[in-house]
SEZABA-368358 format. One record per residue (C-alpha): residue in three letters; y negated, x negated, z. Coordinates in steps of 0.2 Angstrom, whole numbers, plus 5000, padded with zeros to 4 digits. Layout:
ALAYXZ/...
//
This chain:
UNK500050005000/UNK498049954997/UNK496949955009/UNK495249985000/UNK493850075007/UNK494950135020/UNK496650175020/UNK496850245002/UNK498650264993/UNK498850224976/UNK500150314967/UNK500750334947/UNK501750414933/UNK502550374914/UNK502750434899/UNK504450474891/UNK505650334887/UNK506550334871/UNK508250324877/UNK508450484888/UNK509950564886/UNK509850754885/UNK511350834892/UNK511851004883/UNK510651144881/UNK510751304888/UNK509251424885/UNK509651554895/UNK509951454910/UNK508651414920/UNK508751344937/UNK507351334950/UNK507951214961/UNK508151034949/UNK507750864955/UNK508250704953/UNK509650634959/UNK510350434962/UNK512150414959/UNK513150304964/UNK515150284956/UNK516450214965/UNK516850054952/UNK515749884958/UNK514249834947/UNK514449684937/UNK513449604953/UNK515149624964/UNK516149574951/UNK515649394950/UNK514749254957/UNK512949194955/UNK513449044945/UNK514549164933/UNK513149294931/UNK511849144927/UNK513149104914/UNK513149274909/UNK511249304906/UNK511149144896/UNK512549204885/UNK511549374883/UNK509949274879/UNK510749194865/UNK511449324858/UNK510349484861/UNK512149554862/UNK512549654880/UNK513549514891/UNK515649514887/UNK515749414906/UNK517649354911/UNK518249444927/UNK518249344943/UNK520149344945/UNK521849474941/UNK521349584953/UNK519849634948/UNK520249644927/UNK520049814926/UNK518349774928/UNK517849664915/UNK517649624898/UNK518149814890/UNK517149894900/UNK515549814904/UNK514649834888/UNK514750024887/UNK514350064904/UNK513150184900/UNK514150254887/UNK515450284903/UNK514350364910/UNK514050474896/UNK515650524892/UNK515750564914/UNK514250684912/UNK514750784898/UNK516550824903/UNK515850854923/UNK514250974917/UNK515251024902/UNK514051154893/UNK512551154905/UNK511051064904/UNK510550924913/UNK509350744907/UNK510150574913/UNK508850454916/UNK509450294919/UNK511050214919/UNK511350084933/UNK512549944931/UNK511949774937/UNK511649804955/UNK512149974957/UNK513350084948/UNK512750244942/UNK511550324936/UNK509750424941/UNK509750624934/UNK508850764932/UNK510050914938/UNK510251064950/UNK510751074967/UNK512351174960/UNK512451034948/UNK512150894960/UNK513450984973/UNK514950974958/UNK514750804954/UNK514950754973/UNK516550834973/UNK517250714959/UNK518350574963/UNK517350454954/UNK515550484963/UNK515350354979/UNK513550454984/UNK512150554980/UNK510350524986/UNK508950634982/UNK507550544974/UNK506150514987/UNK504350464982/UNK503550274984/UNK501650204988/UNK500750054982/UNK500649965000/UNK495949234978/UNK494549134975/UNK494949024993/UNK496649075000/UNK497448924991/UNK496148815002/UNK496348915018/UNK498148895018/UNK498048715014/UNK498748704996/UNK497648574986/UNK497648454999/UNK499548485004/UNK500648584995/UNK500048574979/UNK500048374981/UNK501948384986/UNK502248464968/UNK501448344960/UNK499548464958/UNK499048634955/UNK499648594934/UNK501348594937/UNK501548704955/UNK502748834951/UNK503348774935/UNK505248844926/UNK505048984940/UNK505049174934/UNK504149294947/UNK504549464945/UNK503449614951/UNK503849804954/UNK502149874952/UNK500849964943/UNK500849854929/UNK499649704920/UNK498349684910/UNK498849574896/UNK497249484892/UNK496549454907/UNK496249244909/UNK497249234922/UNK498749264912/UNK498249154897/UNK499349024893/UNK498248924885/UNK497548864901/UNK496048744900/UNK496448684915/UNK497948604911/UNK498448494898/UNK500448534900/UNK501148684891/UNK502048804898/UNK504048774894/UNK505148894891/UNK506348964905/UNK508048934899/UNK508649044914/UNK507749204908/UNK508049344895/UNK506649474898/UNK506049554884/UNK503949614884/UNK504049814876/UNK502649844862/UNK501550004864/UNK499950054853/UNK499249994872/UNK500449854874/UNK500549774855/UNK501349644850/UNK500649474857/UNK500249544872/UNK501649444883/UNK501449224878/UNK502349094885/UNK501649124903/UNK501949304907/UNK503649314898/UNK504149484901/UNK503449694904/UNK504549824903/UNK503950004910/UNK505150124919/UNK504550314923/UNK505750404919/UNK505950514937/UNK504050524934/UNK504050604919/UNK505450744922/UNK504450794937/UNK502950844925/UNK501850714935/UNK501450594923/UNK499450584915/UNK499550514899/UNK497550484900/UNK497850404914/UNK499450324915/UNK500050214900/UNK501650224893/UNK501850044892/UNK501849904903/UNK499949894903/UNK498849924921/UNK497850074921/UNK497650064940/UNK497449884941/UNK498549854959/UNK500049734948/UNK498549644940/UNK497849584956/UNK499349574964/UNK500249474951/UNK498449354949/UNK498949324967/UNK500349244967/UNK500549134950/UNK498849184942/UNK498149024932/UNK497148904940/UNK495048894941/UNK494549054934/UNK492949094936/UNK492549254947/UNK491149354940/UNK490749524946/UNK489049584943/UNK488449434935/UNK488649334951/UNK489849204953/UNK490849194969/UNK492049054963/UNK493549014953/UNK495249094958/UNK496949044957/UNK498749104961/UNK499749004972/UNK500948954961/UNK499748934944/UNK501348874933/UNK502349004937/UNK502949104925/UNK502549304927/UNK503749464921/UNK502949634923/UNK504149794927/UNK503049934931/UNK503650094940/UNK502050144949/UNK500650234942/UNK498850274947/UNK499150474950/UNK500650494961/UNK501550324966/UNK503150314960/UNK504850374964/UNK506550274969/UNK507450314953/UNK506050214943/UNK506050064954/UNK507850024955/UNK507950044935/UNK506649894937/UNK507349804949/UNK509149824941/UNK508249764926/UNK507249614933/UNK509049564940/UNK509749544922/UNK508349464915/UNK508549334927/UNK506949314939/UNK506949204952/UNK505649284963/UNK505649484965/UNK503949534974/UNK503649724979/UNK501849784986/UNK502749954988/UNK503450045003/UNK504350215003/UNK503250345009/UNK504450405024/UNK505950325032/UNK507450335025/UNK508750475034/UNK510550425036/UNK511750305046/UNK510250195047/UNK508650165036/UNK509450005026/UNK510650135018/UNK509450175003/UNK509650144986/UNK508150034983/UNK508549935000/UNK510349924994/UNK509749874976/UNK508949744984/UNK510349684993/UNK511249644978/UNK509749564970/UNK509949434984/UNK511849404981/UNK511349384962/UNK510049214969/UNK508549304970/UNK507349304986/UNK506349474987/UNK504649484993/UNK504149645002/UNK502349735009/UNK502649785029/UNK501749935023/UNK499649985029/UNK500550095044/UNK499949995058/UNK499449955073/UNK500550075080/UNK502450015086/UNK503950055075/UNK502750075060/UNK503649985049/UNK503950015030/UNK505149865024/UNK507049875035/UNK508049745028/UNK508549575034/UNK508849525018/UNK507149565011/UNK505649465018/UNK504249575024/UNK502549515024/UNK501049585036/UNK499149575032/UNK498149445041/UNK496249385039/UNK495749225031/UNK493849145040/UNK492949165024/UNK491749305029/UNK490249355018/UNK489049435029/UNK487549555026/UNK486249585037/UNK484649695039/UNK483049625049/UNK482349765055/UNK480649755062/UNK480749785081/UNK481449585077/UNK483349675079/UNK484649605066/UNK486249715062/UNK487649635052/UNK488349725037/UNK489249695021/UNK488949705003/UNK488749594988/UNK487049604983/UNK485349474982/UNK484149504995/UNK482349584997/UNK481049464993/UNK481049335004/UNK479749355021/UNK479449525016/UNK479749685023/UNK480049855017/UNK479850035024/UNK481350135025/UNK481550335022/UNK483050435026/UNK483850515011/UNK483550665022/UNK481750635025/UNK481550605004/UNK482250774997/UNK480950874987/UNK480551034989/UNK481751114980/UNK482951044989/UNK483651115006/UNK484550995017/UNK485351155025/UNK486151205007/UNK486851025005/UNK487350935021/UNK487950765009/UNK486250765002/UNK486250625011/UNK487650525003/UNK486450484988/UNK487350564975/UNK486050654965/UNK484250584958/UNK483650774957/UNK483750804975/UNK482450684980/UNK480450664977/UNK480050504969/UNK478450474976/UNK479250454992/UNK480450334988/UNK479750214976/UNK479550044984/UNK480250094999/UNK482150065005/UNK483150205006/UNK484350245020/UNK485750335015/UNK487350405024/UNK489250335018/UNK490250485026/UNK491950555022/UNK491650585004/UNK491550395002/UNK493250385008/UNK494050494996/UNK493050474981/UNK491850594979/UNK490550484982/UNK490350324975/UNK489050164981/UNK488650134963/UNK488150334959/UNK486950284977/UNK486250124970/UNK485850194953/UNK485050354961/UNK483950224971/UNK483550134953/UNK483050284945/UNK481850334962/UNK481350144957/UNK481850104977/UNK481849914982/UNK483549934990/UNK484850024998/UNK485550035016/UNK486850135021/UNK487350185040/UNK489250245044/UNK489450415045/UNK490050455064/UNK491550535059/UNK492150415051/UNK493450325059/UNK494650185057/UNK494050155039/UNK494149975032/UNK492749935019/UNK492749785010/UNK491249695003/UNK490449804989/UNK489449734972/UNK487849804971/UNK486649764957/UNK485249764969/UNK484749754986/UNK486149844998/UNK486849845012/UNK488349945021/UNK488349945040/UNK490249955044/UNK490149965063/UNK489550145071/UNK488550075084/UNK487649975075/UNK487250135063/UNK486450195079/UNK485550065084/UNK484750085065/UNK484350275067/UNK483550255084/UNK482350135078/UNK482050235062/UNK481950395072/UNK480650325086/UNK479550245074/UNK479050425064/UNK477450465066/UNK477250655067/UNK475950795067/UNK475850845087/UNK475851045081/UNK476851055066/UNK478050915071/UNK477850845052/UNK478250695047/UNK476550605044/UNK477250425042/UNK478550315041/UNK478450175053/UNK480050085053/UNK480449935040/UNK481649815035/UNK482249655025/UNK483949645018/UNK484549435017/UNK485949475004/UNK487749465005/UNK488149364989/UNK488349195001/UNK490049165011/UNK490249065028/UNK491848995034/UNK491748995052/UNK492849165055/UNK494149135069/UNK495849145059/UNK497049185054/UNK497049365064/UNK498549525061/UNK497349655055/UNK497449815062/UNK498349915048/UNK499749775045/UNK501349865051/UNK502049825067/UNK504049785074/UNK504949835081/UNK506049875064/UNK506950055066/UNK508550055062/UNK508650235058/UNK507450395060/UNK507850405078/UNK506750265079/UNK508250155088/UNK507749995087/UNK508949855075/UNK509349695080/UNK508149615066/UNK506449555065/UNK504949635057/UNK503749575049/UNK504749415045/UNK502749325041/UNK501049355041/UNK499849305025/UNK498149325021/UNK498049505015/UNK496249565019/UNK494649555008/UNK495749434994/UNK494949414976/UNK496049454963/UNK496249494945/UNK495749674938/UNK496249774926/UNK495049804911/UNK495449994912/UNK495550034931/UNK494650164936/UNK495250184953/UNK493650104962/UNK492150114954/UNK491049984963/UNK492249854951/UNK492549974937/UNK492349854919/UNK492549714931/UNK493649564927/UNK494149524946/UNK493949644962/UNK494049604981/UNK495549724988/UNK496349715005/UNK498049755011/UNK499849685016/UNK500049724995/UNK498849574996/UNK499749475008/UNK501549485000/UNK501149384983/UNK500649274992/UNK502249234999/UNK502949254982/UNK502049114976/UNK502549014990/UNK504149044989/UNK504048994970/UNK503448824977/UNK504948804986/UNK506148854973/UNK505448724962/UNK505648594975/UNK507548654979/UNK508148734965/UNK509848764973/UNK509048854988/UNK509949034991/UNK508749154996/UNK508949155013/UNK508648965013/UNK506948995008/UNK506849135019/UNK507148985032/UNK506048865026/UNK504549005026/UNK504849055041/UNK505348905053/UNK503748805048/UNK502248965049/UNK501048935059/UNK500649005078/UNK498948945081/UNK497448985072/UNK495848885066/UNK495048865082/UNK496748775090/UNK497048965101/UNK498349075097/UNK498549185084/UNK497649355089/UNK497749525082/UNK496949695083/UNK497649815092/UNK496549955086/UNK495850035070/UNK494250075079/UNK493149905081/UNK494649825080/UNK493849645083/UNK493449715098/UNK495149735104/UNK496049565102/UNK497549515109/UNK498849375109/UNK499849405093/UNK501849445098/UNK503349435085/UNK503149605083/UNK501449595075/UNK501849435066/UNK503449375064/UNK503749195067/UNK501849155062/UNK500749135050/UNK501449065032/UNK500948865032/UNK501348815011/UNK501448635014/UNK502748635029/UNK503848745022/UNK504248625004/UNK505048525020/UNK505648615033/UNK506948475038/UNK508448595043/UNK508648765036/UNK509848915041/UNK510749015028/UNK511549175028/UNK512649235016/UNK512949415007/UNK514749415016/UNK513549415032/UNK512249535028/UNK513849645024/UNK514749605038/UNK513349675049/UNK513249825038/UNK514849875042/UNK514449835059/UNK513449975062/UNK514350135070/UNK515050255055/UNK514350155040/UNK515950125033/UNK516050255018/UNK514150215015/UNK514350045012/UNK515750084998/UNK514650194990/UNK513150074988/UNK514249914985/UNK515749974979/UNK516649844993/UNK517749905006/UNK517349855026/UNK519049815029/UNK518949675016/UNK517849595029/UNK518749475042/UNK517449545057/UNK516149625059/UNK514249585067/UNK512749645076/UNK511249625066/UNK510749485081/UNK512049375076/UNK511749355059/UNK511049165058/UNK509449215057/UNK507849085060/UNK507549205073/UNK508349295089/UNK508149495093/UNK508949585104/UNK508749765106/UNK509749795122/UNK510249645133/UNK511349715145/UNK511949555158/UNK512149405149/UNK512549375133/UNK512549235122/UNK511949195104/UNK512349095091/UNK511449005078/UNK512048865063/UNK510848745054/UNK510748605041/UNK509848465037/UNK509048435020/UNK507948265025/UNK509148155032/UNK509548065050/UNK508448135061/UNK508448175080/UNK507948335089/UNK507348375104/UNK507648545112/UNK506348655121/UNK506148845125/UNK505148995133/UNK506149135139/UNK505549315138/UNK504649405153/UNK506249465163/UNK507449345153/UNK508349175157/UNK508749085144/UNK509748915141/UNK509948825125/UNK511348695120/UNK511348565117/UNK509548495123/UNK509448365112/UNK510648325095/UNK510548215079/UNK510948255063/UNK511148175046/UNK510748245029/UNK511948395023/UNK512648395043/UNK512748555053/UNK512348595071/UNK512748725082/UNK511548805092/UNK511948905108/UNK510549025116/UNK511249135132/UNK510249245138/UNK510149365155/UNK509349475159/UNK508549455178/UNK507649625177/UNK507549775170/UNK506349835158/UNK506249925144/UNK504649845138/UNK504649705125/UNK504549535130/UNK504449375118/UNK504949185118/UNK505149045108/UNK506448915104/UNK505748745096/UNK506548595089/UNK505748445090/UNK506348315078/UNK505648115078/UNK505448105059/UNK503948245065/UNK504848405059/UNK504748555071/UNK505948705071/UNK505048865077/UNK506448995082/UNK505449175090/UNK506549255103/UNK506249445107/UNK506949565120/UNK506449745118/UNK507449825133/UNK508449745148/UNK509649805160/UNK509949675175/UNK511849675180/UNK511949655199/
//
């Protein structure tokens, strides 16, 4: 989700694909009750059927010759499987349908076969009730709905002088690594993604690993994709049998009419020094994290309504046969998932497969914070990202002339210098055919023939941002160009009262402006405007205006900001397991990146906001801001360790963030959406994971923990009455499994424990990747905890193991969370940070 303005949802359709299959049609038979459905057969996907090195093998094989994949069958057992029946999957599929429905009408939209078997379609519940009842169907899901969720971050996270260095500079970071996003699409021509990059003198290579195809739309044509974004395909399928999808507003094609996947995708791998012009001033020149990487586009959100599951997995099964290396998703369902527990979902699941196949996924927590539980992203095989501030701040201000400053935001130049103005309420300015009384907004600005010229002209007008800001109704750039045509000096706008918890971002104005976020400060503005009216002692007339002002502009940034701090809408741990909000075993967010006022590419044709409408580039916050940048890091350290599974780089990301900030104190965050800098406290796991993401640490993390897909099953069929689910989604049987877990003893860089009842004791494997080294052993236990870890002290060479040991009891009981820390201290300087967290705790006497 995108926090933009305030906590606004962006949501999106599609137009029809060309390979819909219309099911028989039967006029007279109308059903009121359709929908889309996910189902899942009983027979593996290809995914289950072979390993990663096999299915590499596989899409090379399909890259050469454009021909569907003929793979050999992992062993006897699994012939049945292989290479008969693979290449017609849908055609399977097909053949199921018409002799299950068999005279009645139905429309399959996708057929699944990578990572899931089955297929998304558009039936009744009658319909969708027979198909259960066949042998050959593992599950049926109902489709459910989907939500959208930098000029200096590189420097703030330490990249040019660090990581970028380690990769040999900012030309070749990222290079031979594909990033795949599920989002709103891409503008095509945007510099960001030109592969002719001045900047560098190398070109891009091509991927050898990577079979994509980009489609070509009248909107999309040919030559749109080039040899740095190598992919676009668009997936809408659910969207458009649901009648939501706005062909004026929504392309057919991978191209971004919202303008979310443009920015996010910039993010992560945009080029390198592009200059950020927004209302002819220049704030900079932006850059993804990884700048070489190379970009595929699979778009399945939409500006209108979101997106629906059905869409998504199509993508993701898709972006999993084309080969990326990186999935990243700025998307969060819009409710938890019901069930045995909230991982059992198709896109979750989809997911899980992704990750056996070698790709590490990128999540958004979601904007649903500060509140506990709040959570959007489940997995433990997905890395879930939370929003957090960077210190650069550009700051606004207004002198009034009682000598009182009040800060405020807004990108614009600044009265003339050592002069002031005098300031009229919009209220104060209407003519007289206008009657406040008849338009209670008249004070948002919004229309020139409301208000008497003569009144305004060289004076700055004072103008209200209420509610209708918020949802769009009013706009900053319909105030500023009312004020132009009054001929005002310059525009200042006070917050609304009831307006709460709404998060504005820095706003371009084409002349003098300035928003005043804070509500108190908006009264400390109205009572000196109010007490410096001079009015007639009968009448009580307004005679004069007495109150002025200077605006110093806003177009200057400062560094200084205490950072990096969780903001307030970031969602929180800990991670529901299931809609009974029991807690799981797992950590939420894994990491916190900078996710809040974050430059990025914009789409030529967004129209969502209009302060950056025709703009190249616009300042956005939200944890869909703070998860490409993981992405990119974690394209970093693909290209350092190729052979890194994904939960190896899970490791390195996360055993290496950060805990304190820029001043040398801890990381803080807000606890409230209501002045939420004034409500500060001592960031927790729950808030942030194991810390803040540090780039140049985590290309050497110096001993890693890996966890496999046998694990991550293992744990699934671990949890009480999940045993039919799991073969539904995988196709794979629990009593395959040797044991079973508990999602706290999967070898996680991390240790949560839900209930710790007595004592019980934890273990955790990891590896060296940088040679003989020795590490020391120290811990925190949690409030109520004791805790020992053993061995104290251990060296270990390169490609060794060590086991580690926690025990933990519990010495009182609580049921409130407590958190501590597990670090490993090596002499070759590499420090292991391991978070510990107890949520409740029962004392055995």
């Amino acid at each position: 989700m995108l926090v933009k303005f305030g906590f606004l949802l962006l949501v999106i359709s599609f137009g029809f694909l060309s390979n819909t299959t219309l099911g028989q049609q039967d006029d007279d038979d109308d059903d009121d009750d359709t929908a889309v459905y996910i189902v899942t057969l009983k027979q593996p996907p290809l995914v289950h059927l072979f390993e990663e090195q096999e299915l590499k093998q596989i899409r090379q094989t399909h890259k050469k010759s454009k021909l569907k994949p003929k793979p050999q069958p992992r062993n006897n057992s699994r012939k049945r499987h292989g290479r008969s029946k693979i290449p017609s999957v849908a055609q399977s599929h097909d053949s199921f349908l018409r002799k299950t429905l068999k005279g009645e009408k139905y429309i399959k939209l996708y057929s699944y076969h990578y990572l899931i078997n089955g297929f998304a379609l558009f039936v009744s519940s009658q319909q969708a009730e027979k198909l259960s009842m066949r042998r050959e169907v593992a599950n049926i899901v109902l489709d459910y709905s989907v939500r959208t969720a930098t000029t200096y971050t590189p420097q703030f996270m330490g990249l040019p002088q660090g990581a970028w260095v380690k990769e040999g500079g900012f030309e070749i970071a990222g290079e031979g690594v594909v990033i795949g996003f599920i989002d709103t699409g891409i503008d095509p021509k945007h510099p960001s993604f030109d592969d002719n990059d001045s900047n560098s003198r190398r070109s891009y290579p091509t991927p050898k690993h990577f079979s994509g195809i980009c489609e070509v739309t009248p909107d999309f044509p040919s030559g749109s994709c080039n040899r740095k974004l190598i992919g676009a395909r668009h997936f809408a399928q659910s969207a458009v049998t649901r009648g939501v999808f706005n062909s004026s507003e929504d392309y057919a094609s991978p191209y971004d009419g919202d303008g979310h996947g443009t920015h996010t995708a910039s993010i992560a791998a945009g080029n390198h020094g592009v200059p950020v012009i927004v209302s002819n001033h220049n704030f900079g020149n932006a850059s993804g994290i990884a700048p070489r990487a190379f970009i595929s586009v699979y778009k399945a959100l939409y500006k209108g309504f979101g997106g629906f599951a059905a869409d998504v997995v199509a993508a993701i099964d898709q972006a999993a046969q084309d080969g990326v290396d990186i999935l990243s998703l700025s998307i969060t369902p819009n409710r938890k998932p019901p069930g045995v527990a909230t991982f059992f979902n198709p896109i979750d699941m989809a997911l899980l497969s992704a990750v056996k196949a070698g790709i590490f996924v990128v999540q958004a927590a979601g904007n649903t914070g500060p509140a506990a539980k709040s959570m959007s992203s489940f997995s433990p095989w997905i890395f879930t990202v939370g929003a957090s501030s960077h210190d650069r701040v550009y700051s606004n201000s207004l002198i009034l002339g009682n000598n009182v400053t009040i800060p405020g935001i807004g990108f614009s130049i600044p009265t003339d210098d050592g002069k002031m103005y005098k300031m009229i309420s919009a209220f104060h300015a209407v003519n007289n055919s206008t009657s406040v009384d008849n338009d209670m907004y008249v004070g948002d600005c919004q229309d020139y023939e409301n208000f008497d010229q003569d009144l305004v002209s060289g004076n700055l007008l004072i103008c209200s941002y209420s509610a209708r800001f918020v949802i769009g109704l009013s706009t900053i750039k319909q105030a500023l160009d009312v004020a132009k045509n009054l001929s005002a000096i310059g525009v200042v706008f006070y917050m609304d009262p009831y307006v709460l918890g709404f998060q504005i971002n820095p706003t371009p104005m084409d002349m003098p402006g300035i928003i005043i976020p804070s509500a108190e400060d908006s009264k400390t503005l109205l009572k000196y405007y109010n007490t410096s009216l001079q009015r007639d002692g009968s009448t009580k007339e307004i005679v004069s205006f007495g109150a002025v002002a200077a605006i110093e502009g806003g177009l200057n940034a400062n560094f200084s900001d205490r950072a990096p701090k969780v903001m307030y809408y970031s969602a929180r741990g800990p991670d529901p397991e299931d809609n009974s909000f029991n807690d799981a075993d797992i950590l939420k967010p894994n990491l916190v990146a900078p996710g809040n006022s974050i430059w990025g590419a914009w789409s030529s044709a967004s129209t969502d906001s209009t302060e950056f409408e025709g703009e190249k580039f616009a300042m956005m916050s939200g944890t869909s801001m703070a998860a490409p940048h993981v992405a990119g890091v974690a394209a970093l350290i693909k290209q350092t360790y190729p052979q890194f599974t994904p939960s190896q780089i899970a490791s390195a990301l996360s055993t290496t963030a950060l805990l304190d900030d820029n001043k040398g104190g801890p990381i803080m965050a807000q606890r409230s959406f209501s002045n939420p800098d004034q409500s500060l406290y001592t960031a927790t796991p729950f808030d942030m994971g194991s810390g803040f993401v540090n780039a140049t640490a985590a290309l050497d993390p110096g001993l890693i923990f890996d966890t496999s897909f046998d694990d991550y099953m293992s744990f699934l069929c671990g949890i009480n009455g999940s045993d039919p689910v799991v073969f539904n989604y995988t196709g794979l049987h629990c009593s395959a499994n040797n044991a079973t877990i508990s999602g706290f003893d999967l070898n996680l860089p991390s240790v949560t424990v839900s209930t710790l009842s007595g004592t019980q004791t934890f273990q955790r494997s990891i590896r060296s990747i940088a040679g003989n080294e020795t590490y020391n052993v120290g811990w925190s236990p949690p409030y109520g905890v004791s805790m020992k870890v053993s061995p104290n002290m251990f060296s270990i060479g390169m490609g060794e193991t060590q086991l580690l040991s926690v025990t933990l009891n519990a010495t009182k009981n609580s049921s409130s969370s407590s958190f501590g820390r597990i670090g490993l201290f090596g002499n070759r300087g590499h420090i292991v940070n391991i978070p510990v967290t107890v949520i409740e705790k029962i004392a055995l006497s």
